[in-house]
N, C-alpha and C positions, 0 to 999 in steps of 0.2 A: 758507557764511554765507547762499546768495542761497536753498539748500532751508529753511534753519531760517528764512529770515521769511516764507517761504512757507507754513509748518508754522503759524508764530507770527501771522501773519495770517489762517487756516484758525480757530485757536482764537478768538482775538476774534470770528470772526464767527461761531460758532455761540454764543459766550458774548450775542451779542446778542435770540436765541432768548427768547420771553416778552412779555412788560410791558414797556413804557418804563417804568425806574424816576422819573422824572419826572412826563411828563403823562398814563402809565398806556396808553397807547396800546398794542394788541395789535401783535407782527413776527412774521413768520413762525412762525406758530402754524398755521396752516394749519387751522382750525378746531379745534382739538384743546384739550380744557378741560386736558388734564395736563399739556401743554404751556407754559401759562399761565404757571406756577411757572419758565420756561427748562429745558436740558436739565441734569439731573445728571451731575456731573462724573465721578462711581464707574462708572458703567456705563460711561460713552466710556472711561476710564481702564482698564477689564479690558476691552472688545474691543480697544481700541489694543495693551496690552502681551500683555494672553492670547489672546484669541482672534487677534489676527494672525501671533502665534506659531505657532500652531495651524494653520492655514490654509497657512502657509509654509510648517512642514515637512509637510504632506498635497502640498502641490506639489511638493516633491523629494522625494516617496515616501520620507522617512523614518519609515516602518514598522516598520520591522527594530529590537528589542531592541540598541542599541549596549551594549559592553561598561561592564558595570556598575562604581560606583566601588566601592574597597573602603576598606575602617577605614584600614588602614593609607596609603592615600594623602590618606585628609583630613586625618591625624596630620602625614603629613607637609610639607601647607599649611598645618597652623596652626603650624609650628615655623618655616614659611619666612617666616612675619610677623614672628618678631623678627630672623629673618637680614634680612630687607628694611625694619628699622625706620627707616631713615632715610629707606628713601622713602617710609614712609608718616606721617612724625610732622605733617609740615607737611600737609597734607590732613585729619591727623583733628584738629589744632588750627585750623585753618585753618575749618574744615566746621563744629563745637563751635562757636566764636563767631558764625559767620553764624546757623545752626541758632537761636541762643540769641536774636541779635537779631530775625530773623524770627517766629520766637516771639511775640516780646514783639508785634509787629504785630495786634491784631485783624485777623480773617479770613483772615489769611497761611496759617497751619496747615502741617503738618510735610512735607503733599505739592508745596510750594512749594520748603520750605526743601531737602527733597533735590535736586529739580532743579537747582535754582540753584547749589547745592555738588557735583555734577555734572559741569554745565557748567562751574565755573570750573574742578575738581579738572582737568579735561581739560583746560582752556585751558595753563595750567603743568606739565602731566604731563610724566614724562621716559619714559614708555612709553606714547605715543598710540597706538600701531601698536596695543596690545590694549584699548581702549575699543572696547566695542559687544561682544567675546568676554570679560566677563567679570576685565576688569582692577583687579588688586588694590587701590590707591592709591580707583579708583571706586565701588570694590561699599565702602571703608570712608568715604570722602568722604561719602556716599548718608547713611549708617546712622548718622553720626557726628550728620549734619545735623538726621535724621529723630529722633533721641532727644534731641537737645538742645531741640530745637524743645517739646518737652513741659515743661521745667519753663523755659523761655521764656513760654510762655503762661500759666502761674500767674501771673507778674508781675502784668497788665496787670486779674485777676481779684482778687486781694488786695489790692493796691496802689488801686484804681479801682472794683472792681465790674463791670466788662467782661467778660467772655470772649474770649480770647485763640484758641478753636477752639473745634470743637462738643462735644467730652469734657470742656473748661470748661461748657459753657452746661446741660449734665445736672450738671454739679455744682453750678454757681450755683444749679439748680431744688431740687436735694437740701438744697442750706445753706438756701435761702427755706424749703421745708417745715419745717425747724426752728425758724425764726423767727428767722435770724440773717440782720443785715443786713450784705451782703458790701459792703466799701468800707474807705475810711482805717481807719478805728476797729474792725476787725475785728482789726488787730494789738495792740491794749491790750485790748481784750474779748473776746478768744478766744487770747492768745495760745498756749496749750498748742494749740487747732486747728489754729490754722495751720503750730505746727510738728511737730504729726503729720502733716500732709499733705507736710511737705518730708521727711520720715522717711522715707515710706512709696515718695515719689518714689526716696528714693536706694535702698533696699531694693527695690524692682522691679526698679532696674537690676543691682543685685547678682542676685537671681535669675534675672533672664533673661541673664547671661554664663555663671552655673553651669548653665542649662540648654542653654544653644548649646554650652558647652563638651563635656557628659557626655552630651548627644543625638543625639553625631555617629550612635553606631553605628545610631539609629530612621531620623535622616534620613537616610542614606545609603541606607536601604534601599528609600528612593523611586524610585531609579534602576534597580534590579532588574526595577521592572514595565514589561509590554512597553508600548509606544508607543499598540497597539491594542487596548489596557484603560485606559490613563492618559488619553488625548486624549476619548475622551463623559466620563470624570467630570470634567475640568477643566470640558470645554462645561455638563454639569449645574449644574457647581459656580457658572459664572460666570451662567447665567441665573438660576438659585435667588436668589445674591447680589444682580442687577442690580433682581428683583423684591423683594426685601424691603423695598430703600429706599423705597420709598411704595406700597408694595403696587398697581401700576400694569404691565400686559403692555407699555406702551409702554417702558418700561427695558428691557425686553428685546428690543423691534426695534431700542432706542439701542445696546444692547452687540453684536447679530450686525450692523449696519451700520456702526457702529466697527472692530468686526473686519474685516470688508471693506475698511473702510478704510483701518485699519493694514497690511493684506496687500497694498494697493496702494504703499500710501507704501516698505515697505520694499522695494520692486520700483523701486521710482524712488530709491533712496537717503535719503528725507525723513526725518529723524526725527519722532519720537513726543512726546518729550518737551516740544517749544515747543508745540503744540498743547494738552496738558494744560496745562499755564502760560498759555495767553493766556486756554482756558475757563476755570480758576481765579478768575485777575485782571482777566477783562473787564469783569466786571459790575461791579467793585469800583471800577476805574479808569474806566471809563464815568462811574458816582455820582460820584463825586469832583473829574474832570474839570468835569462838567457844573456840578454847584455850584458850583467857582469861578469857571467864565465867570459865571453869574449873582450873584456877588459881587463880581467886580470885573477880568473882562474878562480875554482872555489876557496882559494885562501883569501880572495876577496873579502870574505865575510867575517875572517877570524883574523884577519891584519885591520881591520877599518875600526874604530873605537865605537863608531855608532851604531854599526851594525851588529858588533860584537851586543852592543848594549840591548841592543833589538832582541836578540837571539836569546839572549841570556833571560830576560824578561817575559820571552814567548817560555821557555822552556819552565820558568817557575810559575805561571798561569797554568801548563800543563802538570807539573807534581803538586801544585795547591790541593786539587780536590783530592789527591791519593791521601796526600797524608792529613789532610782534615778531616775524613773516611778511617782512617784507620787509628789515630788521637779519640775520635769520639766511639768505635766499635775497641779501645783498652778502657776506656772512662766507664765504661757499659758493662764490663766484665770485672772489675774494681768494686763499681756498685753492686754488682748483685753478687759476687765475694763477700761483701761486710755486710 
């Protein structure tokens, strides 16, 4: 817990990177105009997960071509998902509904809502020992969360006229070219629109299960290639990426000094993922924060019922794991008593 606020404290502060959203005031920008805009979160986000990956196994000279997977053993992990469907049903219903409310959040967007579903799926897993290798209940927790989070954010775009994440705000720009005004009345004046787009939502998802299903034997063959062909195209891959997002070479000192950084953190045990989450949500909850003290002071929070309600709820997510930690290490010492 005391690495991940370490992690989670690490992220807000480079989420402070930029403009005071306020009085506009330059922080550590270091003179740097591209900086101005804060640090992009996509680029820390592929040196933390890719590049520190990369950089770790160059440290344990893993070089060596490991033995490649074959068909028949993805066949036989995808058959061990309905043998183990019990332990996955609560995670992927579980992960679906947060997925779906986070969603609806303006600015949240679906690399929120994986972590978060994540972190809880491991908080109540009954196979913690394999989170971090790859555990099943997490990699569906993840993905569960990550897709729902997509027609989550339709809501708050139809319903509103908001954009719910930035694949909404290119299609609010697409519907404004047509001359349609996205808001209430979009559902009595367009209704066939709007329900082509929940069509096409649920038809994506149909096609991307038949294609995960029937592409094991392509993707499998990922693993064939050696280590020291695979690791410079990743590195290509991730600088190409990190530059496209605003066509700027600073992205790309952001993702080889992220990776750095991720290959430190996982040397010290720190995870990756509260970092992503605080650059995410810093700037968000910075804004927010800030305007309510200048609205009405930090009793703001503890006069408003919803917020009260907010808070109350943040803070027993936070003593959950203490005392389910310390309920199962008295359960522990009881039994080996008798």
């Amino acid at each position: 817990m005391s690495k991940a606020f370490i992690a989670l404290s690490f992220g807000l502060l480079l989420s402070t990177v930029g403009t005071d959203p306020i009085t506009g005031q330059e922080r550590m920008t270091f003179g740097l105009i591209e900086l101005y805009d804060g640090v992009s979160f996509i680029p820390v986000m592929i040196g933390f997960f890719a590049l520190g990956e990369i950089f770790s196994r160059i440290e344990e000279n893993q070089l060596v071509l490991a033995a490649p997977a074959r068909l028949e053993r993805v066949v036989s992990q995808v058959r061990s998902i309905w043998d183990n469907r019990r332990l996955i049903l609560r995670p992927l219903f579980q992960s679906s509904v947060m997925g779906t409310f986070i969603g609806v959040i303006p600015g949240a967007g679906s690399a929120v809502a994986s972590f978060l579903a994540y972190g809880q799926a491991a908080t109540y897993a009954k196979d913690k020992e394999e989170y971090g290798d790859g555990a099943l209940s997490g990699v569906i927790a993840s993905e569960a969360a990550n897709s729902s989070s997509v027609g989550g954010a339709l809501v708050p775009l139809v319903s509103l006229g908001i954009p719910g994440s930035a694949t909404d705000a290119v299609l609010l720009g697409a519907l404004a070219l047509h001359g349609l005004a996205v808001g209430p009345e979009l559902m009595t004046t367009e209704p066939r629109l709007v329900y082509g787009i929940f069509i096409a939502v649920l038809l994506a998802n149909v096609m991307i299960f038949l294609c995960g299903m029937y592409g094991n034997t392509l993707f499998v063959a990922v693993t064939r290639i050696s280590p020291k062909v695979l690791y410079p195209i990743i590195l290509c891959l991730a600088m190409t990426g990190s530059f496209t997002i605003r066509n700027a070479m600073i992205d790309c000192w952001v993702c080889l000094i992220a990776g750095g950084l991720g290959w430190l953190a996982k040397r010290q045990g720190i995870p990756a993922a509260p970092i992503i989450l605080g650059l995410v949500l810093g700037s968000l909850l910075e804004t927010n924060f800030r305007r309510s003290i200048l609205m009405g002071g930090i009793e703001f929070f503890f006069t408003k019922p919803l917020a009260l309600g907010l808070l109350t709820l943040s803070l027993l997510c936070l003593i959950t794991p203490f005392t389910r930690s310390r309920m199962n290490r008295s359960k522990a010492v009881q039994c080996s008593g008798n």
